[in-house]
C-alpha positions in Angstrom: 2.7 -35.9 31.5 3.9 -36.4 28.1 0.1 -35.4 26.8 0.2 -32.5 28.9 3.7 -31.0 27.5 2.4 -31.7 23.8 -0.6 -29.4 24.4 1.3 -26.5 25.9 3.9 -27.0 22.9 1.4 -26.7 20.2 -0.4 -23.8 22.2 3.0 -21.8 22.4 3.4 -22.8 18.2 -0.3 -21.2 17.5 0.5 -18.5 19.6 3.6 -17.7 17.7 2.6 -18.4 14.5 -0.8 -16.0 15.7 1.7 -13.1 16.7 3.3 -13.2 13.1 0.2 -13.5 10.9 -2.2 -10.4 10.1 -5.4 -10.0 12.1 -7.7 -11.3 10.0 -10.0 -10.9 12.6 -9.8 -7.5 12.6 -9.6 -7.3 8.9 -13.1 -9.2 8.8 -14.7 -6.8 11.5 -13.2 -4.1 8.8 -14.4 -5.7 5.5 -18.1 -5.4 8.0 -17.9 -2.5 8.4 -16.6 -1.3 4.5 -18.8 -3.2 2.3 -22.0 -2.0 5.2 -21.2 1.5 3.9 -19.6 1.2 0.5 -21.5 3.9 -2.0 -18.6 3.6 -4.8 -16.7 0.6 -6.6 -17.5 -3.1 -5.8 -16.1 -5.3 -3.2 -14.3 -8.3 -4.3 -12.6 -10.5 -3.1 -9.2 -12.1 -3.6 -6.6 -14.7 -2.1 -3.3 -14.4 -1.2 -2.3 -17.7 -0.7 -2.7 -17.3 3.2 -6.3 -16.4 3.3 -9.5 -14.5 1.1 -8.9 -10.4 2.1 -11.2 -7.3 1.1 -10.3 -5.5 -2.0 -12.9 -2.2 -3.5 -12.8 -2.1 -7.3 -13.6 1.1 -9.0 -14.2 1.4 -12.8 -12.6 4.1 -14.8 -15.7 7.0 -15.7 -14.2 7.3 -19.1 -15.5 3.8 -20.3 -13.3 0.9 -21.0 -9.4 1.0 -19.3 -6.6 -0.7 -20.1 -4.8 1.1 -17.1 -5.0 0.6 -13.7 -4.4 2.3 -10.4 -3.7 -0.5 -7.3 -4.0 2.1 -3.6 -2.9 0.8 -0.8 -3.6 2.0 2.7 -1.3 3.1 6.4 -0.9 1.1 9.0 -3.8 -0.6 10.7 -6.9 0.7 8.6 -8.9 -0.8 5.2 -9.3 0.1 1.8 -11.7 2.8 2.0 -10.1 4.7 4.2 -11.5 8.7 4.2 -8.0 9.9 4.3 -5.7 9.7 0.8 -7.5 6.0 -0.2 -10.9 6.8 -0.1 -10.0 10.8 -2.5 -7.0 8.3 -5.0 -9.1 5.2 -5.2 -12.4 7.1 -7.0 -11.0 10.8 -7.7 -8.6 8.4 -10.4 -11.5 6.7 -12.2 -12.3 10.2 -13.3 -9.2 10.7 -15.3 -9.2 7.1 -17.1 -8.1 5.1 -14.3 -9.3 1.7 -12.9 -8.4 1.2 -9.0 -8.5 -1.3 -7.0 -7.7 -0.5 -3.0 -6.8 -3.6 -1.3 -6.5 -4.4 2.5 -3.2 -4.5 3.5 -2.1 -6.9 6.5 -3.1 -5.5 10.0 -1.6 -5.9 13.5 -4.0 -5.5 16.3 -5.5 -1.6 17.7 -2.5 -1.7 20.3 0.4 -2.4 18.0 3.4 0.4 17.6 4.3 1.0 13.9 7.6 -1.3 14.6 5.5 -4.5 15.4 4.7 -4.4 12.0 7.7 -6.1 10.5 6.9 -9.5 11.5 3.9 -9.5 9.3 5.9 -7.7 6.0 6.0 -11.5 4.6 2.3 -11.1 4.2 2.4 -8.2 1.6 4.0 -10.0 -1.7 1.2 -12.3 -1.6 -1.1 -9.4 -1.3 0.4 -7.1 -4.1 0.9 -10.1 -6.5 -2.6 -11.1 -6.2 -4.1 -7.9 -6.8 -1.8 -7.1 -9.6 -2.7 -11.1 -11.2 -6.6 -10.1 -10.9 -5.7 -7.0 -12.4 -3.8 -8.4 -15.6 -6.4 -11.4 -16.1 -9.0 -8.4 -16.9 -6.9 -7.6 -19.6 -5.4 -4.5 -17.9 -1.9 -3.6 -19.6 -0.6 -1.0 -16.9 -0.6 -1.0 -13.3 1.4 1.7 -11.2 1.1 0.8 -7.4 0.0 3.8 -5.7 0.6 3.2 -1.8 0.3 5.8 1.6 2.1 6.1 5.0 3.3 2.4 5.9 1.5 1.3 2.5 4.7 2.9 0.6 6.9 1.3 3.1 5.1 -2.3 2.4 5.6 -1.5 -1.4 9.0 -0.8 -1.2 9.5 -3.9 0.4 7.4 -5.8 -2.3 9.7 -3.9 -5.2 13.0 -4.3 -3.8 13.0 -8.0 -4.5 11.3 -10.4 -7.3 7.6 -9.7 -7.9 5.0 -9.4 -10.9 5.8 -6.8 -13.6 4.3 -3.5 -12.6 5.0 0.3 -14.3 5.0 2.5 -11.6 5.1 3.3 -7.8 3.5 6.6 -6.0 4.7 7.0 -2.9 2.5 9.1 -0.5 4.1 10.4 2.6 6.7 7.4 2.8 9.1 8.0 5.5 13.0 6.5 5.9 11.6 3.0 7.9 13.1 1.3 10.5 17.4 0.0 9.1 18.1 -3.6 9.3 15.0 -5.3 8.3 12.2 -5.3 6.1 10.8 -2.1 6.7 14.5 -0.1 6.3 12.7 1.8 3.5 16.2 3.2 2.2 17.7 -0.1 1.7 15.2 -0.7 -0.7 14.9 2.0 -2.8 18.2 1.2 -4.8 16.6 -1.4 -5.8 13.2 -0.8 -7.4 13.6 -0.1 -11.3 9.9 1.4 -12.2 9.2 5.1 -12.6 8.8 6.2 -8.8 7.0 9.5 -7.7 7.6 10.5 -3.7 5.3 12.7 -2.6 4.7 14.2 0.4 3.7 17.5 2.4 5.5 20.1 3.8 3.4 19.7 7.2 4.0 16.1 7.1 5.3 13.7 9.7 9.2 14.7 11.0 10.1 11.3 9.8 8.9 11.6 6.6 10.3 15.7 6.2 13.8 14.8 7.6 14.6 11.8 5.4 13.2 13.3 2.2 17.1 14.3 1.0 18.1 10.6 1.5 15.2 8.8 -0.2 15.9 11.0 -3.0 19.6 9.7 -2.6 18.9 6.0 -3.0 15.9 6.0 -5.3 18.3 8.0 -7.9 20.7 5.1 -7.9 17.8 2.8 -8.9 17.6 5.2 -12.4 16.7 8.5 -13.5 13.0 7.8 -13.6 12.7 9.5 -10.0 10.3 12.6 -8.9 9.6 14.1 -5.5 7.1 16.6 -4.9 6.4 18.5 -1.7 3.2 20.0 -1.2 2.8 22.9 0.6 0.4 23.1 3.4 -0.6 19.4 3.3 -0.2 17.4 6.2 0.3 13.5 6.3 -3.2 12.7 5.5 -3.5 16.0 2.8 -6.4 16.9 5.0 -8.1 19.9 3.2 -5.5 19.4 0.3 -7.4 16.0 -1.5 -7.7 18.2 -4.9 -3.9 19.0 -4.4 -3.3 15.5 -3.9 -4.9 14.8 -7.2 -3.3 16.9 -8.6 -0.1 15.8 -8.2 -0.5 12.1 -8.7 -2.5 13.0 -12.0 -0.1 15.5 -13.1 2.7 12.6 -12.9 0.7 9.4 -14.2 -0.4 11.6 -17.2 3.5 12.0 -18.5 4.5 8.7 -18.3 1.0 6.7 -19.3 
């Protein structure tokens, strides 16, 4: 018996350890399916301690860049998504900007937006090894540039210890879930970079009705604080992707 009762241990261990890991399955099936179509930017690919993910670097138009954009995608998708990644991560080498989009942990197709904190210990790994490729190519400024649960990952990564970076652009970053790693308000008190929070005034009811408070607790973090709505843009700034660059050029070009 005692064989028996080892195997169905270590079976329930995989399967929990499984449960709280991303899908790299699924993020393999997406890296596929991105690199298949890719017409702009490079694929790399980099380690996060855990495992090799997809990342899409773009070079700035403008020649050689000492700045540098990281975007980072919603829940569930890949770094080329058509919606805010696809317009920020190429529309921004146009203006001076390296980028680099990087996939962000994913839960499997049938996962609610809550499932996802058990995989939020995934994203400092992520962010610092983008931002460590970044700075060993000699880049000298890096804002983080994140959408939807992206914003809500790198609020997360901010709020505690984590490479140097000089900026944060939220897109369409809601309140989170309280009491855990995705309670998005807990964390903005402490981040301590130039933050812009931007969103649209069609945008999800989550994101619309805790606008006031985010703007509460970023302020106590320092004065370096904007939010911007946009009017007629939905979450995704579908039909609004000039708008949406815009607004994040308008803001990177008075700080860097």
């Amino acid at each position: 018996m005692r064989p028996a009762i080892l195997s169905i241990g270590f079976a329930c261990l995989v399967s929990v350890a499984s449960v709280n890991a991303s899908d790299l399955e699924k993020e393999q099936r997406w890296a596929d399916q991105v690199v298949e179509s890719l017409l702009d930017g490079e694929a790399v690919y980099l380690n996060d301690g855990r495992a090799d993910f997809l990342a899409i670097e773009t070079p700035s138009a403008t020649g050689d860049s000492r700045k540098a954009a990281i975007v980072m995608h919603g829940t569930g998708v890949h770094p080329n998504w058509p919606n805010v990644v696809l317009p920020l991560r190429v529309g921004l080498t146009e203006s001076g900007w390296d980028t680099l989009s990087i996939q962000m942990p994913v839960l499997a197709n049938d996962a609610e937006h809550a499932d996802y904190a058990v995989i939020y210990d995934w994203v400092p790994g992520r962010i610092d090894a983008a931002v460590a490729y970044l700075r060993d190519k000699g880049i000298d400024k890096i804002v983080l540039i994140a959408h939807s649960q992206g914003s809500t990952m790198t609020a997360y990564y901010l709020s505690q210890e984590h490479l140097p970076v000089d900026g944060f652009v939220a897109i369409g970053m809601s309140g989170g879930i309280p009491d855990g790693p995705m309670d998005t308000l807990a964390h903005l008190p402490g981040l301590k970079i130039p933050m812009l929070d931007l969103y649209g005034s069609e945008d999800l009811p989550e994101v619309l009705s805790s606008a006031g408070d985010r703007a509460t607790q970023a302020t106590r973090a320092g004065d370096d604080y904007t939010q911007q709505k946009v009017d007629g843009a939905d979450h995704f700034f579908e039909g609004e992707e000039v708008e949406l660059l815009e607004a994040v050029n308008g803001w990177l070009d008075q700080r860097y």
